[in-house]
C-alpha angles and dihedrals in degrees: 000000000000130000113210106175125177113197128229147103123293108242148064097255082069098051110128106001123130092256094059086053078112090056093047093056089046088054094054101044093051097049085048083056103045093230127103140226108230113101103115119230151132085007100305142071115251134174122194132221135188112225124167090342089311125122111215118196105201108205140195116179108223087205094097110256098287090067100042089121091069096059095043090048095046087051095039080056111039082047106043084226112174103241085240096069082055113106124175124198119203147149121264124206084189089071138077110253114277096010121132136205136179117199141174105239134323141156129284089254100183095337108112086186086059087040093054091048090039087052100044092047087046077217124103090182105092128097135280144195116205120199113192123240102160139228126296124251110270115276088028118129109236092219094062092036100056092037073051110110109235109260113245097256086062089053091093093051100047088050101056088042082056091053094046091050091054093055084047079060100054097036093048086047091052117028101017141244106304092048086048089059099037093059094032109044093031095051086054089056101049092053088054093060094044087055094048091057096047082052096045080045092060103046109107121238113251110226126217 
């Protein structure tokens, strides 16, 4: 079995906002599976589909974000899951909006929701999926900006991220890690470098 867990706060006070990045991409990728997540245990709501001979729980902890680790290890657990069929799905202040990238293993950096899941399996090395949201202005407290809900003009953005993320799902299910970071992150990359030289394209000669 796989463990596919996005990361937010229950409520819907909390719909939208940057920190439930992790629930939106849940939501998708359940309706784009025809299944729901709203069977109740080990302190989260789950729903299960069968893809390719592989069986895919889909999770969201009902703790509130700075409790995520108690749900996933509950589940990890129930479930004997391998730490390696875990992947957790979460905002990043650390990257561009809208940008998305799959590794390996890491450490929480400044996500309380990572730190919580990192502390109660005792483990850092499982996959993750992180979904851009940005820093906050200057002089902006972090708390207010990620329980912020994204401005119109960053709709777009957060859209395509949550479709990338879902392919990162299915490619990471199916093929593995490693394949999941080769076609995602370097796909961002590449269209990166295709944007930096439209831009380099359209800047006019300056003439002696």
């Amino acid at each position: 079995m796989h463990l596919i867990v996005g990361l937010g706060n229950i409520g819907k006070e909390y719909d939208g906002t940057r920190h439930n990045i992790g629930f939106e991409t849940l939501d998708y990728l359940s309706d784009k599976k025809g299944i729901a997540i709203t069977k109740k245990e080990q302190h989260g709501l789950t729903g299960v589909y069968r893809e390719a001979g592989h069986k895919i729980m889909l999770a969201k902890p009902t703790t509130y974000m700075n409790n995520s680790g108690l749900c996933v290890a509950g589940l990890m657990n129930f479930y004997q899951i391998p730490l390696e069929n875990l992947l957790v799905i979460y905002d990043d202040i650390d990257l561009t909006i809208g940008d998305v990238r799959i590794r390996q293993r890491g450490s929480a950096g400044t996500h309380n929701g990572m730190r919580s899941i990192i502390q109660h399996l005792g483990n850092p090395d499982f996959p993750r999926i992180r979904i851009g949201i940005g820093r906050p202005r200057l002089g902006s407290e972090l708390v207010h900006y990620v329980l912020g809900r994204f401005p119109k003009s960053e709709f777009p953005a957060m859209e395509n991220a949550v479709l990338e993320a879902t392919k990162g799902v299915d490619i990471f299910v199916k093929q593995g890690v490693d394949l999941a970071m080769n076609q995602i992150n370097v796909r961002k990359k590449t269209e990166r470098s295709k944007e930096d030289k439209t831009k380099e394209s359209n800047v006019p000669e300056i003439s002696e």
